[in-house]
C-alpha positions as CSV (number, residue, x, y, z in Angstrom):
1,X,-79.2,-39.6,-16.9
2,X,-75.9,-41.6,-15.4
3,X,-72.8,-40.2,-17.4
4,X,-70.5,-42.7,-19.1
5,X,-67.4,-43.8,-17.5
6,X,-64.7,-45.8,-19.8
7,X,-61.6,-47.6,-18.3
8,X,-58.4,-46.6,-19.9
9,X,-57.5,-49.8,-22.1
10,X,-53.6,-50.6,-22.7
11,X,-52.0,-48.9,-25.8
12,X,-51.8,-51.0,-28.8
13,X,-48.4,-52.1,-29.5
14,X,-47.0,-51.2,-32.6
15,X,-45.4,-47.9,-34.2
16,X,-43.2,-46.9,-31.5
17,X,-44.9,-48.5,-28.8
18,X,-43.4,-52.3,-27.8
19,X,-45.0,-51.9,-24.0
20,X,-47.3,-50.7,-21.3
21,X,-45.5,-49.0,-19.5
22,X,-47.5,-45.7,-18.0
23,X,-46.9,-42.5,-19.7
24,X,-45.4,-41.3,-16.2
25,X,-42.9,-43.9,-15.9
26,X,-42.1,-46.8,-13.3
27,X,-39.3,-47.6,-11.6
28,X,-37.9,-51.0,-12.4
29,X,-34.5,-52.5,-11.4
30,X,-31.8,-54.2,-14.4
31,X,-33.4,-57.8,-14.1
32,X,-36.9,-56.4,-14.5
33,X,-36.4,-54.3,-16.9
34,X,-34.3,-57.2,-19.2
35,X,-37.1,-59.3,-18.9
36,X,-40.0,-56.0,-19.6
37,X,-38.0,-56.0,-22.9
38,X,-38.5,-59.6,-23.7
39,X,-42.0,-58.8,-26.1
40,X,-39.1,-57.4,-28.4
41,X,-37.2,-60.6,-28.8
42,X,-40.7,-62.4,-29.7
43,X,-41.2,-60.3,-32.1
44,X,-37.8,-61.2,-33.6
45,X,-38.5,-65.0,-33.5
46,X,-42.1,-65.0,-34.7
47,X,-41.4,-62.7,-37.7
48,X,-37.9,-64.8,-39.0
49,X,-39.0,-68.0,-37.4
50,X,-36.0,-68.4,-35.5
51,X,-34.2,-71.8,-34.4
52,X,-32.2,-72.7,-31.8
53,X,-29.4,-72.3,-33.8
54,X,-30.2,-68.5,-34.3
55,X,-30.6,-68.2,-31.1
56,X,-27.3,-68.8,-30.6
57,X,-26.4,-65.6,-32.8
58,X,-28.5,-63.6,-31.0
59,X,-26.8,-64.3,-28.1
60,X,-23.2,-63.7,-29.6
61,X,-24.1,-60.7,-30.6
62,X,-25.3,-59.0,-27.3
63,X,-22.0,-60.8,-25.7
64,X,-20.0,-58.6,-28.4
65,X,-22.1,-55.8,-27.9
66,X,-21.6,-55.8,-24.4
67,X,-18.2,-56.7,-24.2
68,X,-15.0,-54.1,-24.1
69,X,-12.8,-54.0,-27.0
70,X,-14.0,-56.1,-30.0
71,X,-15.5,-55.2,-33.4
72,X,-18.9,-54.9,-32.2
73,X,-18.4,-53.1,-28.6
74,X,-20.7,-49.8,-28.3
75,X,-18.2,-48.7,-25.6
76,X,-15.0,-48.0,-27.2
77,X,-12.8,-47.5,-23.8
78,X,-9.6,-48.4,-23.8
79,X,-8.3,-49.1,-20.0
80,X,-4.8,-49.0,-19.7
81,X,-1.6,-48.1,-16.9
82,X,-2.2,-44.2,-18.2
83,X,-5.9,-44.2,-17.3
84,X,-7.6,-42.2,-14.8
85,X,-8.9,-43.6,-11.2
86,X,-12.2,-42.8,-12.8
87,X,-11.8,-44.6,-16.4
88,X,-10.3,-47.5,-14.7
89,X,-13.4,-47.9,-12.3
90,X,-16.5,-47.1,-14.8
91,X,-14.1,-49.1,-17.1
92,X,-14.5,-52.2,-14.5
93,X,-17.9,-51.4,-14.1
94,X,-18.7,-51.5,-18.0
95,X,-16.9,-55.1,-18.1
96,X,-18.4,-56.6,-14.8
97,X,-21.9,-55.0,-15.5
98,X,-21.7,-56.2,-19.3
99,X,-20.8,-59.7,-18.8
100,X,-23.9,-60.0,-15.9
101,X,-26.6,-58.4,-18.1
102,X,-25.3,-60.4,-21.1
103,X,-25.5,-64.0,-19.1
104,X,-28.7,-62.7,-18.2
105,X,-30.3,-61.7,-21.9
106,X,-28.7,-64.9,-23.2
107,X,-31.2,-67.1,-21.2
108,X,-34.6,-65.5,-23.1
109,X,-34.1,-66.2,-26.5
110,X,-34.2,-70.2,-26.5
111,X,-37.0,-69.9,-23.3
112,X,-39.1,-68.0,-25.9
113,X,-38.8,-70.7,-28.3
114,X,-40.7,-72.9,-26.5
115,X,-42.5,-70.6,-24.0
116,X,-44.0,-67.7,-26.5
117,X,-45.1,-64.5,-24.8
118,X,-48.8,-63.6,-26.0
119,X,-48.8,-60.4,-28.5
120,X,-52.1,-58.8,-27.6
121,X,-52.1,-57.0,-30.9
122,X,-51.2,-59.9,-33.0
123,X,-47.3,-59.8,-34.7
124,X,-45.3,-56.9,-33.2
125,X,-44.1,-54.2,-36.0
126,X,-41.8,-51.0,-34.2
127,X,-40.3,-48.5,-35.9
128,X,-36.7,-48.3,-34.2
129,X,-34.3,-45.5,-35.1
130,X,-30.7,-46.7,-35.6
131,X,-27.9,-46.1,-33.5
132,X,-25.0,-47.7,-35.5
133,X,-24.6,-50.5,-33.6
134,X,-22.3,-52.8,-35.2
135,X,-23.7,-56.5,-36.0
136,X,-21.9,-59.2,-35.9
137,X,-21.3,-61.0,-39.4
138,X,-23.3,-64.2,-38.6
139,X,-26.0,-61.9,-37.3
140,X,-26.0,-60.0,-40.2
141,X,-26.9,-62.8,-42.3
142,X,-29.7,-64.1,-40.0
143,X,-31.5,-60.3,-39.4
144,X,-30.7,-59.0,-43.0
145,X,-30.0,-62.1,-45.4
146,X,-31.3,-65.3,-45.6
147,X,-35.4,-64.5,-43.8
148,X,-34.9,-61.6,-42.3
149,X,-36.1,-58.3,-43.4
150,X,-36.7,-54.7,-41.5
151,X,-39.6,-55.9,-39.0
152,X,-37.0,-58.2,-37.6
153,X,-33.9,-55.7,-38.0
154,X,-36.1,-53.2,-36.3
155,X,-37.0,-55.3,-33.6
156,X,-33.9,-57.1,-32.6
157,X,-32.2,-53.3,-33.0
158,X,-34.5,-51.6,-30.3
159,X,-34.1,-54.9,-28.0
160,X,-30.1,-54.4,-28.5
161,X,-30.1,-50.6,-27.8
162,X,-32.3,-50.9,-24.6
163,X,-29.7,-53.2,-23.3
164,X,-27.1,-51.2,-24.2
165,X,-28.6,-48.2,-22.4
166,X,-29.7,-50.3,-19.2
167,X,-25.8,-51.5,-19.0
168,X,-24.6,-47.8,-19.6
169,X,-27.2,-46.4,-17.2
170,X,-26.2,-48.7,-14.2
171,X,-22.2,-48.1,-14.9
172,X,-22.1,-45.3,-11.6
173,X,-23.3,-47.6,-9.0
174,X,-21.7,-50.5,-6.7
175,X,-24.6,-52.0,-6.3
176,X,-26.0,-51.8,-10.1
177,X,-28.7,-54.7,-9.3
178,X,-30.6,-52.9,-7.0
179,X,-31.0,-49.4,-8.6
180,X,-34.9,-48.6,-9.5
181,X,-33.9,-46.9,-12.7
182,X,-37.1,-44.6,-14.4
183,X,-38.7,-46.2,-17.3
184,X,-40.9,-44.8,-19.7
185,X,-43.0,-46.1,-23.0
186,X,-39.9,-44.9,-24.7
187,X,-38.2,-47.7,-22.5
188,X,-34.7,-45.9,-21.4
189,X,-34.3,-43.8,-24.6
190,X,-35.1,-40.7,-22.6
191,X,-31.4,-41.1,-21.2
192,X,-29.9,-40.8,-24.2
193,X,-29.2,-36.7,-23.8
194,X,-28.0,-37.6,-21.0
195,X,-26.1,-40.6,-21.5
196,X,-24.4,-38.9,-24.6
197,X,-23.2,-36.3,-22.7
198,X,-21.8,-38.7,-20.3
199,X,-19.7,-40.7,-22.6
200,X,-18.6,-38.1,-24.2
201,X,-16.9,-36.8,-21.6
202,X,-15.4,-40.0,-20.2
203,X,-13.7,-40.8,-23.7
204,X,-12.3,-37.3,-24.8
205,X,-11.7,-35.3,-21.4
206,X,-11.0,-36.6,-17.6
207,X,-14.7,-37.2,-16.5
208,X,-15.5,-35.0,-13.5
209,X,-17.7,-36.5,-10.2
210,X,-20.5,-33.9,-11.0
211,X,-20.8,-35.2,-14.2
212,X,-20.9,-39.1,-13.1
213,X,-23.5,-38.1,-10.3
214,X,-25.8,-35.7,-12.9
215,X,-25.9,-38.9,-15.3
216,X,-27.2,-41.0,-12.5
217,X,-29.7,-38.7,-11.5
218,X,-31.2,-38.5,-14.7
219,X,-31.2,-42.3,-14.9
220,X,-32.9,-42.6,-11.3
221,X,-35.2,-39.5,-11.3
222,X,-35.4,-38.4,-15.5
223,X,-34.9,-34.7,-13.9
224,X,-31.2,-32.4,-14.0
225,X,-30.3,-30.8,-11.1
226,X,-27.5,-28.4,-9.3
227,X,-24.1,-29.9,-9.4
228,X,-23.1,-31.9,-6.9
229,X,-21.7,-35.3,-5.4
230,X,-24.5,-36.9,-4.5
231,X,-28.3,-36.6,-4.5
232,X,-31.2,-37.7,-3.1
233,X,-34.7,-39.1,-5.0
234,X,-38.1,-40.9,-4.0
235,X,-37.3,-43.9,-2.0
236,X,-33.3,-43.3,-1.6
237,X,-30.3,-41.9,-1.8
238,X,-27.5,-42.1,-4.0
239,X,-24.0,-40.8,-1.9
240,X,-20.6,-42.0,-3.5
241,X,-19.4,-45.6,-1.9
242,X,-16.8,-44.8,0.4
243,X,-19.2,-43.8,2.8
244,X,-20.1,-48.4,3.5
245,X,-15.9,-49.2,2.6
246,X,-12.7,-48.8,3.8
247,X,-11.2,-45.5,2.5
248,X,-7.9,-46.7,1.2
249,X,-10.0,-49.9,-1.4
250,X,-13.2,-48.0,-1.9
251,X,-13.9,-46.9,-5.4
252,X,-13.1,-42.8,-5.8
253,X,-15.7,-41.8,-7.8
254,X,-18.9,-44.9,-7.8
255,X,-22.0,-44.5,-5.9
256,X,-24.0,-46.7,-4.2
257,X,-27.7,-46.4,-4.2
258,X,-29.0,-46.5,-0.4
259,X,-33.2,-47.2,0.0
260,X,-35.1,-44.9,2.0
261,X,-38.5,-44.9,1.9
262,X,-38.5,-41.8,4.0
263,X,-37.0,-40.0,1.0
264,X,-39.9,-38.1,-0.9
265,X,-38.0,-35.5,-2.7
266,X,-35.2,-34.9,-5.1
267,X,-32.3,-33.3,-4.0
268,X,-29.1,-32.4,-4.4
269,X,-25.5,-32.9,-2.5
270,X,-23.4,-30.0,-3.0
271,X,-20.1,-28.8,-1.0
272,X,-20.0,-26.3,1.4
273,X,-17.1,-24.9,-0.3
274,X,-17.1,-24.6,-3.8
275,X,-13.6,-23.5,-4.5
276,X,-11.3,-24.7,-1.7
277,X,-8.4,-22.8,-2.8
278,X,-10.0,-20.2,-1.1
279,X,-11.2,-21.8,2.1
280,X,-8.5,-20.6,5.2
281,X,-5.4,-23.1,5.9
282,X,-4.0,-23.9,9.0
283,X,-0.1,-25.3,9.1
284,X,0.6,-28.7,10.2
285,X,3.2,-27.0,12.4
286,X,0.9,-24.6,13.8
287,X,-1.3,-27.2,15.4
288,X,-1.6,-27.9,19.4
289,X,0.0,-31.1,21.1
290,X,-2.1,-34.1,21.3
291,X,-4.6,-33.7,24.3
292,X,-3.6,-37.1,26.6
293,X,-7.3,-38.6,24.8
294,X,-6.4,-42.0,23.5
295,X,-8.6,-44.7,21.5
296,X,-10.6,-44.6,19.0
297,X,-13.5,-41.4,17.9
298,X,-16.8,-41.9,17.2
299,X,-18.1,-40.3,13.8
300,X,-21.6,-39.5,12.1
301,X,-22.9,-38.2,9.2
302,X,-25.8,-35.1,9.7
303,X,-27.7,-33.7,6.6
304,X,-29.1,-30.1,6.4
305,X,-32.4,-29.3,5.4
306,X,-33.0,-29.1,1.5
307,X,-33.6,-25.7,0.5
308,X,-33.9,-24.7,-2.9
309,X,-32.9,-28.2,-4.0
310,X,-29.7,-29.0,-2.7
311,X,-28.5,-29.6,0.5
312,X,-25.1,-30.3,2.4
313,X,-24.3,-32.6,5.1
314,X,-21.2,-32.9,7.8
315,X,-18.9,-35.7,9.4
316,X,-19.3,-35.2,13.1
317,X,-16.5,-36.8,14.9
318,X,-16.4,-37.0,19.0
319,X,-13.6,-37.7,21.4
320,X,-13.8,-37.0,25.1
321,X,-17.2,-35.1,24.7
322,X,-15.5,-32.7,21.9
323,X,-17.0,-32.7,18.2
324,X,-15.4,-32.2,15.2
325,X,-17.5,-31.0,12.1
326,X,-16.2,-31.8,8.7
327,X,-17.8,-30.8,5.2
328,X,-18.7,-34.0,4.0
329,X,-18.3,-32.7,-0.1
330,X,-14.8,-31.7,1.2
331,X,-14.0,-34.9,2.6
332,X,-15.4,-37.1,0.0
333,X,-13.4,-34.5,-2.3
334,X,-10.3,-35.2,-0.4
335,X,-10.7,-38.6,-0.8
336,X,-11.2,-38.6,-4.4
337,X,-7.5,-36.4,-5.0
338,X,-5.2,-39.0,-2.3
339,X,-3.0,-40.5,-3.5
340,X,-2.6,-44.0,-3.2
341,X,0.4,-45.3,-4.1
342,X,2.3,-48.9,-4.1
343,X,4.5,-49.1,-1.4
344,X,7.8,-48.6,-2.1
345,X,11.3,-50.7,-0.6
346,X,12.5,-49.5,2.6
347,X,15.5,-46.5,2.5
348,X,17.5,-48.2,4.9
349,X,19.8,-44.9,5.3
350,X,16.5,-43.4,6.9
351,X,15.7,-46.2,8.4
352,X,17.0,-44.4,12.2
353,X,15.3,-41.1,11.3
354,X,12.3,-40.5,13.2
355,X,9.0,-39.0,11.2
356,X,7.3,-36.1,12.0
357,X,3.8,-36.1,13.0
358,X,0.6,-35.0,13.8
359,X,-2.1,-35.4,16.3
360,X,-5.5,-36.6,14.3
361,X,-7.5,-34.9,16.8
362,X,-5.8,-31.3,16.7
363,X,-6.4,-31.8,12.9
364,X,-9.7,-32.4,13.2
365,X,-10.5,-29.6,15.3
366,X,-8.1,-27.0,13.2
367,X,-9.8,-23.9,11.2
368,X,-9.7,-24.2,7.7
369,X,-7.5,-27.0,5.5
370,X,-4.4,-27.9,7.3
371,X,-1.1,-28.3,5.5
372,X,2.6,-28.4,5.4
373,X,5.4,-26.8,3.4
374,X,8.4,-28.1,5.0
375,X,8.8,-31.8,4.7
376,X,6.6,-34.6,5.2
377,X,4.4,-35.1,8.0
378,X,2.2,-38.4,9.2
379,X,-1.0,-38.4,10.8
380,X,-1.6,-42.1,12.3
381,X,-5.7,-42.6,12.2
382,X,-5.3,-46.7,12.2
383,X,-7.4,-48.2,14.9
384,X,-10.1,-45.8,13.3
385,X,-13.7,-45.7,11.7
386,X,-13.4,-45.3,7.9
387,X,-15.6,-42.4,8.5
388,X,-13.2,-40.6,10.9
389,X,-10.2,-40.9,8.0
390,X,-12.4,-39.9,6.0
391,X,-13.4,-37.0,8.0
392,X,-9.6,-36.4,8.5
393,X,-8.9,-36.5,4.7
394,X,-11.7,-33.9,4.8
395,X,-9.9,-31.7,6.8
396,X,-6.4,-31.9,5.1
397,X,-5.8,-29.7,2.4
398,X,-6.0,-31.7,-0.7
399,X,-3.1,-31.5,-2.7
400,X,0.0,-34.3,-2.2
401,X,-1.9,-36.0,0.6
402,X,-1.4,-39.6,0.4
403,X,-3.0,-42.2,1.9
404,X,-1.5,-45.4,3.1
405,X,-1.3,-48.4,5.0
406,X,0.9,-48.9,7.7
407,X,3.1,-51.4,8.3
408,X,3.4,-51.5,4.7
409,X,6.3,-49.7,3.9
410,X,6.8,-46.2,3.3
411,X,4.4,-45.0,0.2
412,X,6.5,-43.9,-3.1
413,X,5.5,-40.2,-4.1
414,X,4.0,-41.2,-7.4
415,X,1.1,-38.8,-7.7
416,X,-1.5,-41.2,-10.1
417,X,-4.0,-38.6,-10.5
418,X,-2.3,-34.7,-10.5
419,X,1.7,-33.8,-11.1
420,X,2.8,-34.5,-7.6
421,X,3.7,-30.4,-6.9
422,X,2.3,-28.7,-4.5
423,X,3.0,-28.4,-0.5
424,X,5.1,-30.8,1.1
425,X,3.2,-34.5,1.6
426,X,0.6,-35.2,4.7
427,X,0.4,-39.1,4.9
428,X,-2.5,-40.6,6.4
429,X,-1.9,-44.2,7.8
430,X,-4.6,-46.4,8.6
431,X,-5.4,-49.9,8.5
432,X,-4.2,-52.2,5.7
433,X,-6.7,-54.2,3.9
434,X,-7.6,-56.9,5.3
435,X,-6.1,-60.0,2.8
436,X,-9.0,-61.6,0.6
């Protein structure tokens, strides 16, 4: 007797199910997953048979929605001179990433008008739980007055939130286009634990980089891991953006997703050294003369194996067959607490005073964190790799290091990001940005 065999058929839409996507997920990047959501907006049209003209609304609301700072935003972040490295960059990234996703979503509704998406299971009726997003008053009218009703409220509300949780979910990456976020038949609702915790901390307490890196873990791999300031998942690696831009103009505290299809587990960056008020210092002062080796180092980045889910990994920097090793948490740490200050006008009165400094290489090679308590000292990296200042900032002990650009006058001691006390100032010069 030959047994039965039944192909799985797609679920029916309807309930909480607007999709097919599989009950293990997929990965899909922003575009694709704005226009996976599209079944949602037909649904909308077919059930209030919506004109051009609404159309229209629908797109003023998700520009609102999106936006920063009007009745209707569902991110109330306020950027301002007093804000945070880290507010000021997700800020950016909320306002750049909004404005993109909502040019994007406002091209489906009229296209749908006249080029329907098929409904395999006839008019589309989901159950989609609020989340107090705020309509605007013209939308109102067309989703709750006039023909509208729940089945088009519902609708139109579960399109709305998915956007708002793609936008949110993409806000700790440069390169926000190209991350395959997971996706599950809940859409990106499974984030929202997640997500909550997130905002939460970036609107009522200085958001930490474990915290921005845990959120776009869960985003990537829909799994919580070790603490840490970077990680890797299946088919990439997500390591914070300085590592691809100059250290003075990169972002402190963004990633940027690198693909690696040689990546086949998740784990997790962590820092050698947890606590580094504990790791052994070395004074500036204390430091052996420059060696005669001019030009610039090489520098390279080495990863340990994983082993019990995290990992660490090193900035090896070379000069005249000598290496350096560098904890690379430590020195994306120590770029994350420079400061980087405007420039301030020239003292003339000091103007004949020569500075003191510091060899690059001797502080490279020195045991522990190096530092300084009397007076201000200047290490001179320009000519370098952004990897070897970065490697150098790794190795400075990071508290009133500032880093600067020469030739553009001596930094003021503003500290934006701590209270400026501390040991005496190390100042790192290298290149200026190049002018745009």
């Amino acid at each position: 007797m030959t047994a039965l065999t039944t192909t799985p058929s797609a679920p029916a839409l309807g309930g909480s199910r607007w999709n097919t996507f599989p009950a293990a997920g997929t990965a899909l990047t922003a575009r694709d997953f704005l226009t996976a959501i599209e079944p949602l907006l037909q649904g909308v049209i077919d059930d209030n048979d919506v004109t051009a003209a609404d159309a229209e609304v629908l797109v003023e609301q998700i520009h609102a929605t999106l936006a920063l700072g009007t009745r209707e935003t569902s991110l109330p972040l306020a950027i301002g001179p007093g804000s945070t490295p880290a507010v000021r960059e997700l800020g950016g990234q909320a306002e750049e990433i909004g404005r993109e996703l909502a040019t994007w979503a406002a091209e489906a509704p009229a296209r749908l008008l006249g080029d329907r998406i098929p409904l395999p299971a006839g008019p589309l009726v989901v159950r989609s739980h609020c989340y107090g997003h705020l309509l605007t008053h013209p939308a109102t009218d067309l989703l709750l007055g006039r023909r509208g009703g729940p089945v088009a409220m519902q609708l139109y509300n579960e399109w709305l939130h998915q956007v708002v949780l793609l936008r949110d979910a993409l806000l700790p990456f440069t390169n926000w286009q190209d991350v395959p976020l997971l996706v599950t038949p809940t859409g990106l609702r499974h984030t929202e634990p997640a997500r909550d915790a997130f905002l939460t901390e970036l609107l009522v307490r200085r958001v930490r980089h474990t915290s921005i890196t845990a959120f776009a873990r869960q985003v990537v791999t829909g799994t919580s891991g070790p603490e840490g300031y970077g990680f890797d998942a299946s088919g990439g690696t997500a390591l914070p953006a300085v590592l691809d831009q100059p250290p003075l103009i990169a972002p402190r505290h963004l990633l940027t997703w690198r693909p690696d299809p040689g990546i086949d587990q998740a784990a997790t960056y962590t820092a050698e050294t947890g606590d580094y008020y504990a790791a052994p210092r070395t004074l500036v002062e204390q430091l052996p003369p420059a060696a005669g080796a001019s030009g610039p180092l090489t520098a390279r980045t080495v990863s340990t194996p994983v082993i019990g889910g995290t990992r660490t990994a090193l900035i090896e920097t070379t000069s005249a067959g000598v290496t350096a090793r560098v904890d690379l948490g430590q020195a994306l740490r120590g770029h994350r607490y420079a400061q980087r200050p405007e420039p301030a006008p020239v003292d003339a009165s000091a103007a004949g005073q020569a500075p003191r400094t510091a060899d690059v290489r001797s502080a490279l090679g020195a045991a522990g964190l190096v530092w300084t308590e009397s007076g201000t000292v200047t290490l001179d990296a320009t000519g370098q790799d952004g990897l070897v200042v970065l490697a150098l900032l790794g190795r400075l002990y990071p508290e009133n290091v500032i880093l600067a650009g020469a030739g553009l006058g001596e930094p003021g001691s503003e500290d934006e990001d701590g209270d400026g006390r501390g040991p005496s100032p190390l100042v790192v010069l290298v290149d200026p940005p190049e002018a745009g």
